[in-house]
C-alpha positions as CSV (number, residue, x, y, z in Angstrom):
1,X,30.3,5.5,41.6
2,X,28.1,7.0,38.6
3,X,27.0,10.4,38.9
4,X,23.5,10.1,38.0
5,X,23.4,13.6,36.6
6,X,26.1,13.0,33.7
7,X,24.4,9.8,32.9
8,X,21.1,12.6,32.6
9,X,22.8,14.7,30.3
10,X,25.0,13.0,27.8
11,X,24.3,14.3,24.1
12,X,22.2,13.3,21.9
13,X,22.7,12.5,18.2
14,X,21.8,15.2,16.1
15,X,18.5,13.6,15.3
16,X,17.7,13.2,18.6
17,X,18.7,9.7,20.0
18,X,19.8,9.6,23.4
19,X,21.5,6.7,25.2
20,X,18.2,5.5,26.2
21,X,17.4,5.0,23.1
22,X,19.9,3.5,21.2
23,X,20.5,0.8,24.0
24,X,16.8,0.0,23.6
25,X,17.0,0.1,19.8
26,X,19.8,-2.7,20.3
27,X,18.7,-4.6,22.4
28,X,20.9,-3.7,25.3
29,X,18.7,-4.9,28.3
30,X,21.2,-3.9,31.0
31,X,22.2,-1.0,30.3
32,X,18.4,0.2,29.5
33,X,18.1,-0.8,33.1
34,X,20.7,1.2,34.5
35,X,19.9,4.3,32.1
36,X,16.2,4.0,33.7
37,X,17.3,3.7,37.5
38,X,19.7,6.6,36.7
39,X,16.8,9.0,35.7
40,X,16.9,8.8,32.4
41,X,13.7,10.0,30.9
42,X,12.1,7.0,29.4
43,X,9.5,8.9,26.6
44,X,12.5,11.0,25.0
45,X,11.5,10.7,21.6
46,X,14.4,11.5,18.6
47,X,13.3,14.6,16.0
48,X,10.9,12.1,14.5
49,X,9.5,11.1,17.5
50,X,10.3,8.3,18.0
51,X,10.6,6.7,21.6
52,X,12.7,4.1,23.4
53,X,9.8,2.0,23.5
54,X,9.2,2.3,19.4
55,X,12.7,1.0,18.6
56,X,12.3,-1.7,20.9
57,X,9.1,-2.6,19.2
58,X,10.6,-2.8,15.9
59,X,13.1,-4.9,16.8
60,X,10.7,-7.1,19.2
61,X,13.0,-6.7,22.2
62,X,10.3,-8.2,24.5
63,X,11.9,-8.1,28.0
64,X,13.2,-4.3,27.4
65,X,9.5,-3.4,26.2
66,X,8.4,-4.6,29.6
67,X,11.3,-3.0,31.2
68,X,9.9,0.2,30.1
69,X,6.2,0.3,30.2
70,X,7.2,-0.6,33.8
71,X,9.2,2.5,34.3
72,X,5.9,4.9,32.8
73,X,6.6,4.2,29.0
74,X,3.3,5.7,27.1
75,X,2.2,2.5,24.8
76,X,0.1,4.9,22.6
77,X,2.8,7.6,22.2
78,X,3.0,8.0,18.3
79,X,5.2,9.4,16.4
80,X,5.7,12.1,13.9
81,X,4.0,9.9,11.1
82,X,1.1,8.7,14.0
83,X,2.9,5.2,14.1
84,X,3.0,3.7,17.5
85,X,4.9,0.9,19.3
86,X,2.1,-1.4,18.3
87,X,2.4,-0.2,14.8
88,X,6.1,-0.7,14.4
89,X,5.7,-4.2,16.3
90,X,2.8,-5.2,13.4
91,X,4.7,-4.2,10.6
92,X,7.9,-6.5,12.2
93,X,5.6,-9.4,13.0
94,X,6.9,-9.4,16.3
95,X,3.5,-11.3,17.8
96,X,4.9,-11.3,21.6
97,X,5.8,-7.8,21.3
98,X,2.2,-7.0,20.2
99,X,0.9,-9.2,23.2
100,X,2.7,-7.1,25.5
101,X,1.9,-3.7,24.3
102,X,-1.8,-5.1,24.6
103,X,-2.1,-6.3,27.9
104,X,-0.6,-2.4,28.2
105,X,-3.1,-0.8,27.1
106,X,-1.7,0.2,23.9
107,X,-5.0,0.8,21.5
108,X,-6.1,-1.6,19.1
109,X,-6.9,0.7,16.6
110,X,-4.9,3.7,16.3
111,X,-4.6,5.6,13.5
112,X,-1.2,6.9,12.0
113,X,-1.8,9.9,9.8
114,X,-2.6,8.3,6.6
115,X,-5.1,6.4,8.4
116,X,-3.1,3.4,8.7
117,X,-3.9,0.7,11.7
118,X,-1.9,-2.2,12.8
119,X,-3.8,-4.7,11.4
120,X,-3.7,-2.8,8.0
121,X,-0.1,-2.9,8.9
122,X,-0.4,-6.6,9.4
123,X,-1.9,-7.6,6.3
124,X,0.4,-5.7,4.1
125,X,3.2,-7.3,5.6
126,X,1.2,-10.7,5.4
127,X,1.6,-11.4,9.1
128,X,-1.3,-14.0,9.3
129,X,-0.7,-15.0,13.0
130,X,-0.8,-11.2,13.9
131,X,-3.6,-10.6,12.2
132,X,-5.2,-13.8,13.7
133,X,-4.4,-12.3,17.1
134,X,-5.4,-8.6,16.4
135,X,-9.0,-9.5,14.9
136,X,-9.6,-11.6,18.4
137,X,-8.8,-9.0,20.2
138,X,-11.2,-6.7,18.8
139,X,-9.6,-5.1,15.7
140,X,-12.2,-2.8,13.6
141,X,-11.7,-5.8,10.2
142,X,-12.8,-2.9,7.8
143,X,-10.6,0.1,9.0
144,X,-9.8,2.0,6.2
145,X,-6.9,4.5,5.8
146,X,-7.2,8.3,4.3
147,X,-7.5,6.7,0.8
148,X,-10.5,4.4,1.6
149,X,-7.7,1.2,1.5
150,X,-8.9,-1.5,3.6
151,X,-6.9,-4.4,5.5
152,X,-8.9,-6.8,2.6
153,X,-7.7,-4.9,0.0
154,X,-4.4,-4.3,0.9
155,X,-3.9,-8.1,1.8
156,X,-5.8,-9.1,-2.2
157,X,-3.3,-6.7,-3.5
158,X,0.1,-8.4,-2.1
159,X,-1.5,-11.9,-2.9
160,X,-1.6,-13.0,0.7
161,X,-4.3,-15.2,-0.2
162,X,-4.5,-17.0,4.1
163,X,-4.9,-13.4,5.6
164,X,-7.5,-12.7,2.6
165,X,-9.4,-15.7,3.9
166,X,-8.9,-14.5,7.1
167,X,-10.5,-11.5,6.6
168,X,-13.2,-12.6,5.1
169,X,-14.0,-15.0,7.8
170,X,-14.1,-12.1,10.3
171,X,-16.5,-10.3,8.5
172,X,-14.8,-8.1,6.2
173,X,-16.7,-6.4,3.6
174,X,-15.8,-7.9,0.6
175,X,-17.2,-5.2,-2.2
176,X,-16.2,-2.0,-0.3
177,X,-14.8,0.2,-2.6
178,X,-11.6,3.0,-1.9
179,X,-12.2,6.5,-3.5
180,X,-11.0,5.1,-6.8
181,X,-14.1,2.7,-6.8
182,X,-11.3,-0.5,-6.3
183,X,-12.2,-3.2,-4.4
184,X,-10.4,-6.0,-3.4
185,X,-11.3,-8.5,-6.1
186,X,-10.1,-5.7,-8.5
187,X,-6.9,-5.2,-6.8
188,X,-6.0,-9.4,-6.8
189,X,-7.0,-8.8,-10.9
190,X,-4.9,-6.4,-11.1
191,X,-1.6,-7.9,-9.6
192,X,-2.0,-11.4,-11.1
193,X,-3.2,-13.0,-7.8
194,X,-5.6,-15.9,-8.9
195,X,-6.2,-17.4,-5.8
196,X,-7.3,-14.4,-3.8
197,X,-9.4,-13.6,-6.9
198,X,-11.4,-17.5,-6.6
199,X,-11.5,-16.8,-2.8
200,X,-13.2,-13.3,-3.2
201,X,-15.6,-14.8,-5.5
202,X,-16.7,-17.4,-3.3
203,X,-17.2,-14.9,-0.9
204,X,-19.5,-12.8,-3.3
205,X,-17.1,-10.2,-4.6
206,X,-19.1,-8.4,-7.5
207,X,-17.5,-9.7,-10.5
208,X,-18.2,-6.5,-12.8
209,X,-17.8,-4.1,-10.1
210,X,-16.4,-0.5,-11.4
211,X,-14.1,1.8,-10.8
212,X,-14.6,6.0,-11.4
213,X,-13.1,5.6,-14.8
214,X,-15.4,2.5,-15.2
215,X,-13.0,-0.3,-15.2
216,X,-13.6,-3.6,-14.3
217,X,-11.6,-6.5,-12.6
218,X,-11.6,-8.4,-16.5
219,X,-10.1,-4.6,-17.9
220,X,-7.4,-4.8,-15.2
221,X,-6.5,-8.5,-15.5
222,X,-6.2,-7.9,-19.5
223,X,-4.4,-4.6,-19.0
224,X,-1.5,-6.4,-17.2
225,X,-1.8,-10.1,-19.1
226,X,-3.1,-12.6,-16.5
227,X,-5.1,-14.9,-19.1
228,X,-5.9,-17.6,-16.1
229,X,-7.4,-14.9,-14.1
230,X,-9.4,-13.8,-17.7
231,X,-10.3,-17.2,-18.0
232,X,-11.4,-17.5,-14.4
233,X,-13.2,-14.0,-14.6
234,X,-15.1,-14.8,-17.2
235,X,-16.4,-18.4,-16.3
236,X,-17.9,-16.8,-13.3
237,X,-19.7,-14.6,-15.6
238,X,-17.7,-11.4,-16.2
239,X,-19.1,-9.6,-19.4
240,X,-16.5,-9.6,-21.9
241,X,-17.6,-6.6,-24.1
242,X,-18.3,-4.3,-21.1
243,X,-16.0,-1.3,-21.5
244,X,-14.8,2.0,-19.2
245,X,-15.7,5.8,-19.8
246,X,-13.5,6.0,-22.8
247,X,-15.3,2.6,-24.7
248,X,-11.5,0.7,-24.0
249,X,-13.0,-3.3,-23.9
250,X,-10.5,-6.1,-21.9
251,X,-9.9,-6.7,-25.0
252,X,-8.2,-3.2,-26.1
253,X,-6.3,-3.3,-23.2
254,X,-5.1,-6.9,-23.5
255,X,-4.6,-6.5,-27.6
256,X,-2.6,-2.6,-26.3
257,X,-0.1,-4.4,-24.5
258,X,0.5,-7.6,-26.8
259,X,-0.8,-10.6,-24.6
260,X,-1.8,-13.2,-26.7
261,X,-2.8,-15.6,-24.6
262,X,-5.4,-12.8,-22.8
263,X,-6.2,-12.1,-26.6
264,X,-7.2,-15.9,-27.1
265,X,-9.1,-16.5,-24.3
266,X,-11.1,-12.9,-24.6
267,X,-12.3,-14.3,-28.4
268,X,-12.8,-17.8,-27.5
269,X,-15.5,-16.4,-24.7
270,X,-17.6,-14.0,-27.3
271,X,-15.1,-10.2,-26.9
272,X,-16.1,-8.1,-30.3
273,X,-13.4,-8.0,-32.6
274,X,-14.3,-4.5,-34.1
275,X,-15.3,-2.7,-30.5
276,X,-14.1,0.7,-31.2
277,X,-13.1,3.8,-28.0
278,X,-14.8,6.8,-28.6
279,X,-12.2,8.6,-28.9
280,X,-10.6,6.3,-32.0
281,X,-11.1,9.4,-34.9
282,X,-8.4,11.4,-32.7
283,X,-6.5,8.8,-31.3
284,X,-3.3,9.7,-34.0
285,X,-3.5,13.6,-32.5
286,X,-3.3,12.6,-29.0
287,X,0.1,13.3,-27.7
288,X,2.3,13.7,-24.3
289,X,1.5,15.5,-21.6
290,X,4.7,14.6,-20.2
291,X,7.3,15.8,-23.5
292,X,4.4,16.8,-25.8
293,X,6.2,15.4,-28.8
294,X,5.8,11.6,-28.6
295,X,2.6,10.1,-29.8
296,X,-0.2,7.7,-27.7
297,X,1.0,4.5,-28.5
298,X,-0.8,2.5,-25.6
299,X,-3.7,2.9,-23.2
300,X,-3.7,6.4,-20.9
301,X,-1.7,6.2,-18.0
302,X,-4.1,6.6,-14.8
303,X,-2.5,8.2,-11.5
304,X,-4.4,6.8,-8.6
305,X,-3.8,9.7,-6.7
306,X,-5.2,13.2,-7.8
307,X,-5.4,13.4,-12.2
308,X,-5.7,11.3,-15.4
309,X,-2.7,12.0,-17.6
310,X,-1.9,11.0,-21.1
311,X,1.9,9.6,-21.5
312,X,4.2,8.0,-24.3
313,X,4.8,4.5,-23.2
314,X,8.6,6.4,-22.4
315,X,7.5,9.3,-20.0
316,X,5.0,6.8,-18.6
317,X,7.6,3.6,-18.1
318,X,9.7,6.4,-16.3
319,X,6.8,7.4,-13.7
320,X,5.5,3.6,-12.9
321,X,9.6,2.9,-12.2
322,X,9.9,5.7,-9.6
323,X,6.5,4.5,-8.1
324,X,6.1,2.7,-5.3
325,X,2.7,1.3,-5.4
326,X,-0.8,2.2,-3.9
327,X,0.1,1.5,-0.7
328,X,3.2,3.3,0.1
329,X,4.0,6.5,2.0
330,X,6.7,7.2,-0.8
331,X,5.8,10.1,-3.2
332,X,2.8,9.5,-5.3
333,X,2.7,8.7,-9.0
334,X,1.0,12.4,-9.1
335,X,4.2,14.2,-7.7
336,X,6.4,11.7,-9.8
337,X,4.6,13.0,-12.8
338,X,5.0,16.5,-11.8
339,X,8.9,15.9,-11.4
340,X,9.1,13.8,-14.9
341,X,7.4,17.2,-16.7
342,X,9.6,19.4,-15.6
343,X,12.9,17.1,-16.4
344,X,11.2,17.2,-20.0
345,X,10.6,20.2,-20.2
346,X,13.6,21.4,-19.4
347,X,15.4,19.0,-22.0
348,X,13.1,20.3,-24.8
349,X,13.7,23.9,-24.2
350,X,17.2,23.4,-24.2
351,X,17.0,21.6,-27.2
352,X,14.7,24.8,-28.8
353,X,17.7,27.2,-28.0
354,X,20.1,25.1,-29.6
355,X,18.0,24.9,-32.7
C-alpha cells in the first residue's frame, strides 16, 4: 500500500517542480493519475509559476490536460511572465490542446505582461490553423502588446504571408501604427518579405506611411537592400525623394550600405542624385557614442526601444548581434547598448593608463 502522505510531501526541485509536475511535463499519464488520486495538489506552480497544467500545454499532452482540469486545474492560472496554458499551447501549435483549454473556460484573450495574447503568440510562431481557430472563436484580431505590436504586424514581420492574409480577412487594421509609428507594411519592407508587402497593399496599407524619425517602408527596404520590394514599392507609387527628419532619402540609405541593385532601381524611377541630409557639413565630426574614437561611417543606428544612438559600423555590428529582434522578451537593443559602452569604456581607459 502507498502512504498517501509521502506521496504529499516528496521534495521538490530547487526551482520548484514537484512530482506532479514533472510527470505532466513528460507526459506520464498514469502516474499524473495516481499523483492526483493521492492528493497531490494539482495548481503547485514551480518558482516561475509555472503549473502542471502549463507543462502539459507546452508539450500538448491532451489526455493529461483533461486529466487535470478535471481534478480543479485553474485554465487561466498565469505565470510569472502572465503566460497561461493557452499561451504556452499557442506558441507550440498544439491546436487540440487549445480546443480543450477553450471548452474550459480558459480566456481568449489574456494578457501576459508585455501584453502578449495567444493569437499574437500564434502568428509569431506562424501557426495559421491556430490562428484560424482562435479568430472564430472570438479573438480581439488587433490586440496589441505593451509596445503597440499587433498580431498583423508581428505575422508581416516573420513573413508569414497565409496568417497575414488571414488577418486581414478578419478585419485587422492594416495601417495601425506601434509607438515607433511602424506598421505592418513597414515591417514586411523592412525584413525582405515581398509577398506580405503586395498583400498589405492590396489591402490598402499606406504606401508612404511614417515612422517618429520619419521613415518610410521605401527608406527601410533600401536600408537593408531588397531592390524587388523597391521596385514594387515604387510602382505602387511610393515617392522616391521623400526623406526622414535627418533629410536621409532611400537612396542614402541604399547608396550607405552598397546595394547596387536598390541603387539602380532608385535612379531608374526619378531618386535625386545630389539629395543632401542636413546634417552633411558635420557629418566628418560625428563620432561614437559607443568608443567615441571611431568615425560615422554609415547611417545612425536607431534603438527601437527607448534612444537614438550614433555608432561606428563596429560598436553598432556588435549591438544588432546580441539583439534579438522587436519581438522578443530577451534584453533590448537599449540595455545591449548600455552593456557595449561600458565594455568600451572600460578598454579605452585602460588603454589611457597604459599610455
Amino acid at each position: 500500500m502507498l502512504c498517501k502522505n509521502a506521496l504529499i510531501i516528496l521534495p521538490c526541485l530547487q526551482d520548484g517542480c514537484t512530482a506532479l509536475y514533472e510527470a505532466s511535463k513528460e507526459g506520464h499519464l498514469e502516474v499524473a493519475r495516481l499523483l492526483l488520486d493521492m492528493g497531490a495538489q494539482v495548481d503547485k506552480a514551480d518558482k516561475g509559476g509555472l503549473t502542471p497544467l502549463m507543462a502539459a500545454a507546452h508539450r500538448g499532452h491532451l489526455e493529461i490536460m483533461s486529466c487535470l482540469l478535471e481534478h480543479g486545474a485553474a485554465a487561466n492560472k498565469a505565470d510569472e511572465s502572465g503566460r497561461s496554458a493557452l499561451y504556452f499551447a499557442s506558441s507550440r501549435g498544439h491546436l487540440g490542446a487549445v480546443e480543450v483549454l477553450l471548452a474550459r473556460g480558459a480566456s481568449i484573450d489574456l494578457e501576459t505582461q508585455d501584453g502578449r495574447t495567444a493569437l499574437f503568440q500564434a502568428c509569431i510562431d506562424g501557426h495559421l490553423r491556430k490562428a484560424r481557430m482562435l479568430l472564430d472563436r472570438g479573438a480581439q484580431v488587433d490586440k496589441a502588446d505593451k509596445g503597440g505590436l499587433t498580431p498583423l504586424m508581428a505575422a508581416a514581420h516573420r513573413g508569414h504571408l497565409k496568417i497575414v492574409t488571414c488577418l486581414l480577412e478578419n478585419g485587422a487594421a492594416v495601417n495601425k501604427a506601434d509607438e515607433s509609428g511602424r506598421s505592418a507594411l513597414y515591417f514586411a519592407s523592412s525584413r525582405g518579405c515581398l509577398g506580405a508587402v503586395e498583400v498589405l497593399l492590396a489591402f490598402g496599407a499606406s504606401i508612404d506611411s511614417e515612422t517618429q524619425d520619419g521613415s518610410t517602408p521605401l527608406m527601410a527596404a533600401a536600408h537593408r537592400g531588397h531592390s524587388k520590394i523597391v521596385t514594387c514599392l515604387l510602382e505602387n507609387g511610393a515617392a522616391v525623394n521623400k526623406a526622414d527628419e535627418s533629410g536621409h532619402s532611400a537612396l542614402y540609405f541604399a547608396s550607405s550600405g552598397g546595394y547596387l541593385g536598390a541603387v539602380e532601381v532608385l535612379l531608374a524611377c526619378g531618386a535625386s542624385i545630389d539629395l543632401e541630409t542636413q546634417v552633411s557639413q558635420q557629418w566628418h565630426q560625428v563620432v561614437c557614442n559607443i568608443c567615441h574614437v571611431s568615425p560615422i561611417v554609415g547611417p545612425r543606428y536607431q534603438s527601437s526601444i527607448k534612444d537614438n544612438y550614433d555608432l561606428c559600423e563596429r560598436c553598432a555590428g556588435k549591438s544588432e548581434a546580441q539583439s534579438a529582434g522587436p519581438f522578443s522578451v530577451r534584453s533590448s537593443p537599449y540595455d545591449l547598448v548600455h552593456q557595449v559602452m561600458s565594455e568600451q569604456r572600460a578598454c579605452l581607459e585602460q588603454g589611457q593608463r597604459h599610455d
